[in-house]
FIZA-847098 format. One record per residue (C-alpha): residue number from 1; residue in one letter; x, y, z. Coordinates in steps of 0.1 Angstrom, whole numbers. Layout:
<pts>
<pt i="NUM" aa="A" x="X" y="Y" z="Z"/>
...
</pts>
This chain:
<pts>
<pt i="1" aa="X" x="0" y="0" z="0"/>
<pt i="2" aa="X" x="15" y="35" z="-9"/>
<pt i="3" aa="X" x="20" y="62" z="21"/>
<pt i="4" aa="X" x="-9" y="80" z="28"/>
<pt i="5" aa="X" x="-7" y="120" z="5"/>
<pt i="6" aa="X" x="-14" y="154" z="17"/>
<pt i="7" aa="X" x="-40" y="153" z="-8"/>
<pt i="8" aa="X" x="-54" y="119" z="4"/>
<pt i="9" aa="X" x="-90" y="117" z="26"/>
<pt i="10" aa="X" x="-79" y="103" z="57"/>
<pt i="11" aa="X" x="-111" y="85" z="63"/>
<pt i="12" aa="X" x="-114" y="68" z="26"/>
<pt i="13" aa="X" x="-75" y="62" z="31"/>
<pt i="14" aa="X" x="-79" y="42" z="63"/>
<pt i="15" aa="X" x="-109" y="24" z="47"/>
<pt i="16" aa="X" x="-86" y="16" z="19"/>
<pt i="17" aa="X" x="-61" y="-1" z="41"/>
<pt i="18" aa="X" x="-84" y="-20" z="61"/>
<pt i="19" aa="X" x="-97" y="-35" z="30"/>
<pt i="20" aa="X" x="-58" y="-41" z="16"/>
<pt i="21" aa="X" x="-50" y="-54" z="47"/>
<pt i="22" aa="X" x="-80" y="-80" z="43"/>
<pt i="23" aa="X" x="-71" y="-87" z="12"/>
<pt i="24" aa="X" x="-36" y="-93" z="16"/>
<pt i="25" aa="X" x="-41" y="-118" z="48"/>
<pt i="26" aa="X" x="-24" y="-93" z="69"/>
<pt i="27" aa="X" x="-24" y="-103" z="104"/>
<pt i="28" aa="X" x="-47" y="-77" z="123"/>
<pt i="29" aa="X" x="-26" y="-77" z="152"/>
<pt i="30" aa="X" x="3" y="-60" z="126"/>
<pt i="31" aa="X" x="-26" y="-37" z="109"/>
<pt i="32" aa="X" x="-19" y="-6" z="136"/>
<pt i="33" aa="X" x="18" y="-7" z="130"/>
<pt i="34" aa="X" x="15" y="-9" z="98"/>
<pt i="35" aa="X" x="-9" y="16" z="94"/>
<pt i="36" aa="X" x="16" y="38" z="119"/>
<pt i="37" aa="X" x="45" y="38" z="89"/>
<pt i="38" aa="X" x="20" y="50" z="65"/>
<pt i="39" aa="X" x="6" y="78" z="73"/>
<pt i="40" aa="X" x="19" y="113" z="74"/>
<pt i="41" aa="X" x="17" y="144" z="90"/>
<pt i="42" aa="X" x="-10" y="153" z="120"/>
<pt i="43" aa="X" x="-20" y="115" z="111"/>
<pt i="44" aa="X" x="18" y="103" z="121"/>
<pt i="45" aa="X" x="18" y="127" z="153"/>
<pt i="46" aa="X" x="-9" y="111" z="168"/>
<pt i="47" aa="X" x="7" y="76" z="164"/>
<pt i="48" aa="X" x="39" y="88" z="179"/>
<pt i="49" aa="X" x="20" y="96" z="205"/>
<pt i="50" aa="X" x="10" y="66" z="212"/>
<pt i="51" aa="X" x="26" y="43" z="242"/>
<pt i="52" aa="X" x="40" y="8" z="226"/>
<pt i="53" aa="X" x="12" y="-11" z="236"/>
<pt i="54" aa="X" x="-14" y="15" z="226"/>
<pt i="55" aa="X" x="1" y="17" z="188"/>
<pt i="56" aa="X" x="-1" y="-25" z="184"/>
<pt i="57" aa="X" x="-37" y="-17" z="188"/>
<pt i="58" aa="X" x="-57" y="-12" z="157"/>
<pt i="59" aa="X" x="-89" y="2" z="167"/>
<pt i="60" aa="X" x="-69" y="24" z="195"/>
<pt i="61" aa="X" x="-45" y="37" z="162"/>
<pt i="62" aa="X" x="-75" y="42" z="140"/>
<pt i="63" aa="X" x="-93" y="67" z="168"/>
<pt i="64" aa="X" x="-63" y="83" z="173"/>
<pt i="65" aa="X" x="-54" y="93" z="142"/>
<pt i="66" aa="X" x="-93" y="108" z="135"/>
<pt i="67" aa="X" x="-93" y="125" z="168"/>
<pt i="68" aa="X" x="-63" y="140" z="159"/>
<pt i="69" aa="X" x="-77" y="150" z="124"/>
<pt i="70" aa="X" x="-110" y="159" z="142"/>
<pt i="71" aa="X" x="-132" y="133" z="119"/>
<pt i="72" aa="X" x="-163" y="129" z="138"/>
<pt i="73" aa="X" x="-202" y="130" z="130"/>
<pt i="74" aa="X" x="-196" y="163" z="151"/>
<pt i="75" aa="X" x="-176" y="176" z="122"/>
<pt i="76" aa="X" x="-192" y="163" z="96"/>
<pt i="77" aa="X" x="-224" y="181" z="109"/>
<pt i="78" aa="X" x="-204" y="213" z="115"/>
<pt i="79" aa="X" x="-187" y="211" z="82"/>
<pt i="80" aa="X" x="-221" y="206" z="68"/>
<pt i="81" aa="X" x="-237" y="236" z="86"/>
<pt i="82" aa="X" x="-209" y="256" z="70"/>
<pt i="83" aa="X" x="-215" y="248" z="33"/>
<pt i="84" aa="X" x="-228" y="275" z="15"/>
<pt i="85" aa="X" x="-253" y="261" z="-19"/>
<pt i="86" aa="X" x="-245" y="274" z="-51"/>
<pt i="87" aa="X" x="-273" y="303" z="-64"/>
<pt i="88" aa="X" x="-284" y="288" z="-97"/>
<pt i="89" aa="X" x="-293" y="310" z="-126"/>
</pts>
């Protein structure tokens, strides 16, 4: 799997690995280091962060890395709020 772009969604991109990592055979229990190396930025900050045990986690990993990126329904909703609709013509 390539490393994670500035200009990649980190939501589809994590859904992309999960389904790589499925595909692949890849052990779960390596899917949160692995996803660790990958990713860049605010995304790799947050896995730093992480204690050892913590990062070998998937699912504690994942979270992480979307709290850091603040990806929650609460954004979504905000974001959506936010949007301004075209004015036709």
């Amino acid at each position: 799997m390539p490393r994670m772009t500035k200009d990649d969604d980190p939501e589809a991109y994590i859904e992309a690995f999960e389904q790589t990592a499925i595909q692949t055979g890849l052990d779960r229990s390596q899917w949160g280091h692995q996803l660790g190396g990958l990713v860049i930025d605010e995304a790799q900050a947050a896995y730093r962060a992480l204690f050892r045990e913590e990062a070998q986690d998937y699912e504690v990993v994942k979270a992480a890395i979307l709290y850091r990126l603040e990806i929650s329904p609460e954004s979504y909703r905000q974001a959506f709020r936010a949007h301004k609709p075209r004015e036709s013509k």
